[in-house]
N, C-alpha and C positions, 0 to 999 in steps of 0.2 A: 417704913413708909414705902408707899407701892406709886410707882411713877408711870403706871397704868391709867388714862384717860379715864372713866366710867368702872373702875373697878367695882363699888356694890351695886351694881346693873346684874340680874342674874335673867336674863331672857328666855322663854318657854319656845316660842318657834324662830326672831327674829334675831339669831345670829353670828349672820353672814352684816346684816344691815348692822348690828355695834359692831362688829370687824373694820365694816366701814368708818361709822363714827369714828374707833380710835383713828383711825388710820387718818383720816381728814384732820383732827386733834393734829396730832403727829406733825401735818404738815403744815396744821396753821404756827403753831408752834416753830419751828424748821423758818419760815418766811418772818415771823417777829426776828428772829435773830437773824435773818440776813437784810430785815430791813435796820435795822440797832446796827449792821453793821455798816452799814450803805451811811447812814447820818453820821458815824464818828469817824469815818473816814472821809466825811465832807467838811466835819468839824475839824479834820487833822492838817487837809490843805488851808483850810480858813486861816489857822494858824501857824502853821510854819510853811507861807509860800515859796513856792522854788524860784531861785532867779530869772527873770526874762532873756530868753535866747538870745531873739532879732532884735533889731534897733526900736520895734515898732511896740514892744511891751507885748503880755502879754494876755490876752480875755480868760475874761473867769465866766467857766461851764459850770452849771449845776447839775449834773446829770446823775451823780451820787444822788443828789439829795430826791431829784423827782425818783428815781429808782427806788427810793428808802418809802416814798410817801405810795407811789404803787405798792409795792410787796406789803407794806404795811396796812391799806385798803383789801387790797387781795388778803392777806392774814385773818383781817375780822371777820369777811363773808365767810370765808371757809371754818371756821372757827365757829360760827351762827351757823352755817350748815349743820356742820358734827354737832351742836347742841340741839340742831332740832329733830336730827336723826336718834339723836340719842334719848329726847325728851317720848318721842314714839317708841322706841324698845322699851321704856319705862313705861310708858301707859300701857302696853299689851300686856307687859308682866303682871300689869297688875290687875288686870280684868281677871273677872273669875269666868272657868270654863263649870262645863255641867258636870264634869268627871269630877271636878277639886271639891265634889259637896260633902261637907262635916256630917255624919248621919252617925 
């Protein structure tokens, strides 16, 4: 098992652009797990909260969780990026040029 983004992509001039592709892949990838991390670590304070310091108690921030729901938005675009960059390296491959003729 090849843990290569586009691995049967075999591209004729485009690529630097499936370079990219993985490479965007990679990092949409990279942001699902920091956003996965951002919500179970909001889900961790949810449940085991620390004791209130001051007399006055203490406010619940959600800043994990909008951080998880950001990175997570950013993840799919960049993740739709790479597949559409990726869906072009695929269509070029597969045009035929004048040279590839069966004769």
């Amino acid at each position: 098992m090849k843990l290569i983004p586009y691995s049967n992509l075999k591209p004729k001039n485009l690529g630097i652009l499936l370079l990219f592709a993985r490479l965007l892949a990679y990092a949409g990838y990279f942001l699902i797990a920091i956003a996965l991390l951002a919500f179970f670590s909001e889900f961790y304070v949810y449940l085991f909260p620390s004791a209130p310091v001051g007399g006055q108690g203490e406010t619940y921030e959600s800043h994990p969780y909008q951080f998880g729901v950001i990175a997570l938005f950013l993840a799919i675009v960049v993740l739709v990026v790479s597949a559409l960059f990726a869906a072009f390296v695929s269509w070029e491959a597969s045009l035929s040029h004048p040279n590839d003729r069966d004769t």
